[in-house]
C-alpha positions as CSV (number, residue, x, y, z in Angstrom):
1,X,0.0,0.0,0.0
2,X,0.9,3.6,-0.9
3,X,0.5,5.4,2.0
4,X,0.2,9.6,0.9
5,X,-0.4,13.0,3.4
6,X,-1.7,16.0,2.2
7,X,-0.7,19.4,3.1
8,X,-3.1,22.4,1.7
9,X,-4.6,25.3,3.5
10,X,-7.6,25.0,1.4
11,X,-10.3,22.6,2.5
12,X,-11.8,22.7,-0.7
13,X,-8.2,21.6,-2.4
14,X,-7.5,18.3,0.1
15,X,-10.9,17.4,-0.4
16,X,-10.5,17.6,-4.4
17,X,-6.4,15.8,-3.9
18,X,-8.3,13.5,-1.7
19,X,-11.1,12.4,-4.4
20,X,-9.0,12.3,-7.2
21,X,-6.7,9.9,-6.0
22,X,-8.6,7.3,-3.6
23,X,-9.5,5.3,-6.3
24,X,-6.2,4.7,-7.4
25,X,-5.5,0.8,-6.7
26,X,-3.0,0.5,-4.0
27,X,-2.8,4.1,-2.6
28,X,-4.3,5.3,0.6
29,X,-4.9,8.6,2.1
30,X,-3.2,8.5,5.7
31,X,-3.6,12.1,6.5
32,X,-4.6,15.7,5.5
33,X,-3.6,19.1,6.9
34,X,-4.1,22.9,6.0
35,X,-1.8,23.7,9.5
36,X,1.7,23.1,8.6
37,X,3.1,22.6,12.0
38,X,0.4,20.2,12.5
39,X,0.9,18.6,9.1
40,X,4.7,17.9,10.0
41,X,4.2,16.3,13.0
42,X,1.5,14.3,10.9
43,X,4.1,13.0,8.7
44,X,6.5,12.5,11.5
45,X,4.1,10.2,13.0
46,X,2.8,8.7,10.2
47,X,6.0,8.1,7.8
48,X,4.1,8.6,4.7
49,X,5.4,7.4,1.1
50,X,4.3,10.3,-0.7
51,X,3.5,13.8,0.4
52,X,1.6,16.5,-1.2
53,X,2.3,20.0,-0.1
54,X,1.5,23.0,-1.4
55,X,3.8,25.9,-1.4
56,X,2.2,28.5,0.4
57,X,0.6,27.7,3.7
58,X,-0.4,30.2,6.6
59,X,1.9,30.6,9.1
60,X,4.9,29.4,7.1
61,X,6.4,28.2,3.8
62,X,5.6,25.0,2.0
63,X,9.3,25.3,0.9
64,X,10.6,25.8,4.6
65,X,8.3,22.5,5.3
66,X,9.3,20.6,2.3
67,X,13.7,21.2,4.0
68,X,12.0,19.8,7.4
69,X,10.5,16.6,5.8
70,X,13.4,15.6,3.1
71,X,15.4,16.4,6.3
72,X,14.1,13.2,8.5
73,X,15.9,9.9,7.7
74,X,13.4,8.1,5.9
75,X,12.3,11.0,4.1
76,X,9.3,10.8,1.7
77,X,8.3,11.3,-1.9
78,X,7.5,15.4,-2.0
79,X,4.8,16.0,-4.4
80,X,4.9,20.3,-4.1
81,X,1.6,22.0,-5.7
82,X,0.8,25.4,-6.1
83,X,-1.5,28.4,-8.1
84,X,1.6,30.2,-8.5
85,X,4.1,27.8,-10.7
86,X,6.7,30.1,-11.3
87,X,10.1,29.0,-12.3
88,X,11.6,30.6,-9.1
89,X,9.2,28.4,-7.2
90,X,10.1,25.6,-9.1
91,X,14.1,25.9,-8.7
92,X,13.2,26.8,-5.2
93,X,11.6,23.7,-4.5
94,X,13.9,21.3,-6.5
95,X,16.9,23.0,-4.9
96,X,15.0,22.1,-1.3
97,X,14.2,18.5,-2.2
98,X,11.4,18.2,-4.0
99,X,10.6,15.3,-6.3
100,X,7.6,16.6,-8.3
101,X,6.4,20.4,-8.9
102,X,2.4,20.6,-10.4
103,X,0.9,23.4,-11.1
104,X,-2.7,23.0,-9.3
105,X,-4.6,25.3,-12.6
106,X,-3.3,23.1,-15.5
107,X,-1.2,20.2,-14.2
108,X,-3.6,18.9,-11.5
109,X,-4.1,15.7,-13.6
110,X,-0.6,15.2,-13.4
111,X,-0.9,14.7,-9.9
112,X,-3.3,11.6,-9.8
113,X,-1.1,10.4,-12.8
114,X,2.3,10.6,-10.6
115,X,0.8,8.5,-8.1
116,X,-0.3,6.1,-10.4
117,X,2.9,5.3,-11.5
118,X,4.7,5.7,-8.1
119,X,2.3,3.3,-6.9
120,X,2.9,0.9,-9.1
121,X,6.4,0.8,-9.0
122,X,6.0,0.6,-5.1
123,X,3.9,-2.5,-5.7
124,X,6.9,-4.3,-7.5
125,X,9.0,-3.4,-4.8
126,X,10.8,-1.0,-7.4
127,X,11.3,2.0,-4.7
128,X,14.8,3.1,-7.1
129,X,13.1,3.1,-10.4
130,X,10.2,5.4,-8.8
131,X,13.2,8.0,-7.6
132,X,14.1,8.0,-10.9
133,X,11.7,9.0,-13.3
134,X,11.3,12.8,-11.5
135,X,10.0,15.8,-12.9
136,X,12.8,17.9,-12.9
């Protein structure tokens, strides 16, 4: 099982992250945030596979988060999202860590497709082939 957290501010965003992808075979939902300090120790509990977080979150930055969680040992897969897909953001985030970078407007399917795969390369016990088919 593909275990995947969410990190979004928006209520109505975790709830359309959390749709889109429970009906892919093999992955599960095993938490959801919009308060990043909450969300952190979430994931530090939890030791999700996969983590979506979106760049900017109240009270601090999605990209400060993202250093925190590719900072524990066994850090996750960090899916970042935003509205605001800039290529500073992008750099910014693949600089910090991150493994994907979707635009939420017109990459959102992208998202669900990720997973897909990353599930299924998690399935066959494949862990190194899913690190390296990236989106950088």
């Amino acid at each position: 099982m593909l275990t995947v957290y969410i990190v979004d501010d928006s209520q109505v965003m975790r709830e359309r992250l959390t749709e889109s992808v429970t009906d892919i075979a093999g992955v599960e939902i095993t938490g959801q945030s919009g308060d990043p300090f909450e969300a952190l120790a979430g994931i530090t509990k939890s030791h999700p596979d996969v983590v979506i977080l979106d760049i900017r979150l109240p009270q601090r930055s999605g990209i400060d988060m993202l250093k925190d969680i590719k900072d524990q040992p066994t850090a996750p897969i960090v899916i970042m999202v935003t509205n605001y897909p800039y290529r500073q953001y992008r750099q910014a985030c693949m600089a910090a860590g991150a493994d994907y970078f979707f635009s939420k407007t017109d990459e959102f399917e992208m998202i669900r497709e990720t997973l897909s795969r990353i599930g299924l390369c998690h399935q066959k016990n494949s862990h190194h082939v899913c690190k390296t088919q990236r989106n950088k």
